[in-house]
C-alpha positions, 0 to 999 in steps of 0.5 A, spaced: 363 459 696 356 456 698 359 450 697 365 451 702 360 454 707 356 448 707 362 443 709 364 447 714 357 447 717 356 440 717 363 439 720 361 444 726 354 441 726 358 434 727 362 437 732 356 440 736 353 434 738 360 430 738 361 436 745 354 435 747 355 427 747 362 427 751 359 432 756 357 430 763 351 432 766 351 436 772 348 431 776 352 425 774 357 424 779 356 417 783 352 420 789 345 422 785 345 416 782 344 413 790 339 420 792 345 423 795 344 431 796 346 433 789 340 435 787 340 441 790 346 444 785 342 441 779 339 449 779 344 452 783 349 457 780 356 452 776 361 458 778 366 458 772 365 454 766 370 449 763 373 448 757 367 443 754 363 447 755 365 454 753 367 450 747 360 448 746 358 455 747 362 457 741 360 451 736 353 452 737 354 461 736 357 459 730 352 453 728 347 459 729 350 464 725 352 459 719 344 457 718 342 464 718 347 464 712 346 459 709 338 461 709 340 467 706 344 464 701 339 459 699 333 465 699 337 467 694 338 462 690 331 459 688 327 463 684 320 463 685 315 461 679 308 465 680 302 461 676 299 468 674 305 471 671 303 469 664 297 471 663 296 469 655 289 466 652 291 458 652 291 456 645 284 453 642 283 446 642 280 443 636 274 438 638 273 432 632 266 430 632 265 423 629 261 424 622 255 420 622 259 416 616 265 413 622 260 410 626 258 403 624 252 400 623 249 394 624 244 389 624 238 389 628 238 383 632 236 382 639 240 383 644 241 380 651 240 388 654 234 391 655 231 396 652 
């Protein structure tokens, strides 16, 4: 299930920024790229929207939607480890101290370092 989920969110995802890229900007026509008058409409109503955009609406509803699905879906799959949950005395390290006997003994010389 997660699975098939997250093919077809990648596939919406996909096709969102497909739409968004397609789509002409509002201010696009010949005429505002010369200063003519349409930069009066840039915030003004746009009346009914067009295929695109409706479509556009739709895929980013969906988009939204399967990522809070699949944020719920991951939530529960991952399964935090709490570092205080095991609360055991660690196991003794035993510490070897080198007996006299280990240590070689050499010769008085005279060295180069001073003492």
């Amino acid at each position: 299930m997660y699975e098939i989920l997250l093919v077809v969110y990648l596939i919406v995802a996909l096709a969102l920024v497909g739409m968004v890229l397609i789509q002409q900007g509002k201010g696009a026509d010949m005429g505002s790229s010369f200063g003519a008058g349409a930069s009066a409409t840039v915030f003004g109503s746009s009346g009914a929207g067009n295929f695109m955009t409706k479509t556009t609406t739709i895929l980013a509803t969906v988009f939204f939607v399967l990522s809070i699905v699949l944020g719920n879906l991951t939530a529960g799959q991952i399964k935090k480890t709490d570092e205080w949950e095991n609360l055991e005395a660690a196991p003794a390290v035993e510490t070897v101290t080198p007996a006299e006997d280990d240590v070689p003994v050499t010769e008085e010389k005279s060295s180069d370092v001073p003492n």
